[in-house]
C-alpha positions as CSV (number, residue, x, y, z in Angstrom):
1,X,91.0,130.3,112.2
2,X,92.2,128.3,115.1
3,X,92.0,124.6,113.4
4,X,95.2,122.1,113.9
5,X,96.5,118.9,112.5
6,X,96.7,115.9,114.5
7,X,97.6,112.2,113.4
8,X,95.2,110.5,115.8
9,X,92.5,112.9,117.0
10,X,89.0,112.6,115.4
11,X,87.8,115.4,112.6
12,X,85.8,118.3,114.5
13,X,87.7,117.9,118.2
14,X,87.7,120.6,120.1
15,X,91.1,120.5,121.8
16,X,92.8,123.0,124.7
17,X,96.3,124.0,123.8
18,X,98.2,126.1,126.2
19,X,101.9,127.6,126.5
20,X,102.7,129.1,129.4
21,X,99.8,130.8,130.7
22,X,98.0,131.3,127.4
23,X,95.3,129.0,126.3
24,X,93.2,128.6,122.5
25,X,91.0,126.2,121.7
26,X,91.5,124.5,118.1
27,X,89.1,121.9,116.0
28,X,91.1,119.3,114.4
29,X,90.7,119.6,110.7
30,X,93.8,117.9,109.2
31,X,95.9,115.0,109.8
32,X,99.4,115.3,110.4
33,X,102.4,116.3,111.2
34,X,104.1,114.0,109.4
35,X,107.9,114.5,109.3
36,X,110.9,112.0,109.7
37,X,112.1,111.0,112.7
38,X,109.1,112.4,114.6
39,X,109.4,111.6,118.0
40,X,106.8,111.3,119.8
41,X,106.5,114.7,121.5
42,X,105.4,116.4,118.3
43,X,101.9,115.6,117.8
44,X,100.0,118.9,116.9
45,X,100.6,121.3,113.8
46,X,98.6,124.8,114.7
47,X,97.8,127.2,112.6
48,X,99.1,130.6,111.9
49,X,96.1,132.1,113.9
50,X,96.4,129.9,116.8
51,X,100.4,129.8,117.0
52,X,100.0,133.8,117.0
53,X,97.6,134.1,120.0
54,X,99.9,131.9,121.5
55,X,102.4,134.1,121.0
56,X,104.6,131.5,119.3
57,X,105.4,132.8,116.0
58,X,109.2,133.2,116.8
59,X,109.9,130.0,118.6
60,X,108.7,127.5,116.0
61,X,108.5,124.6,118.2
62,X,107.1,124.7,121.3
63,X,106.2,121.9,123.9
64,X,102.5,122.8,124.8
65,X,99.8,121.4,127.0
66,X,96.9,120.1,125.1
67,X,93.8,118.4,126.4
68,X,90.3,117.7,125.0
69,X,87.3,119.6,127.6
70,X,85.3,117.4,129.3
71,X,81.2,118.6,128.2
72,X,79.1,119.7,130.9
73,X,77.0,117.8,132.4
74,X,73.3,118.7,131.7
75,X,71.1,120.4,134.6
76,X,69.4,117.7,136.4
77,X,65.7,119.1,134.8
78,X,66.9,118.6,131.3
79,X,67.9,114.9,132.7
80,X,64.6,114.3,134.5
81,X,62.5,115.5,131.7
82,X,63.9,113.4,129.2
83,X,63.0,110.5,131.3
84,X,59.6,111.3,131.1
């Protein structure tokens, strides 16, 4: 499963996480990390799954891009009939 832990994000978010040039999409499902001395760079816990197809097993601690995707705007039909 590609889930992750995030102290702020809201249950069920869909975020983008990529290293390098690999990218996996996660839903939060846990809060966390919480370690001492966190700084503020280490925000996101992944899972096994999701560390593995980011090929990240051996590193442990990576610094990653994440971002939440923005939705897609609906067709302009869907928009007009719903005005209707």
């Amino acid at each position: 499963e590609f889930v992750a832990a995030h102290r702020t994000m809201r249950f069920h978010t869909i975020l983008h996480v990529c290293l390098r040039r690999q990218c996996v999409s996660v839903v939060v499902k846990d809060r966390g990390p919480y370690l001492a001395k966190m700084d503020i760079e280490r925000r996101i816990d992944l899972s096994y799954g999701a560390a593995r197809a980011l090929g990240m097993l051996y590193d442990g601690r990576q610094r990653v891009r994440v971002s939440v995707p923005m939705p897609k705007p609906k067709p302009e039909i869907e928009t007009k009939l719903a005005h209707e």
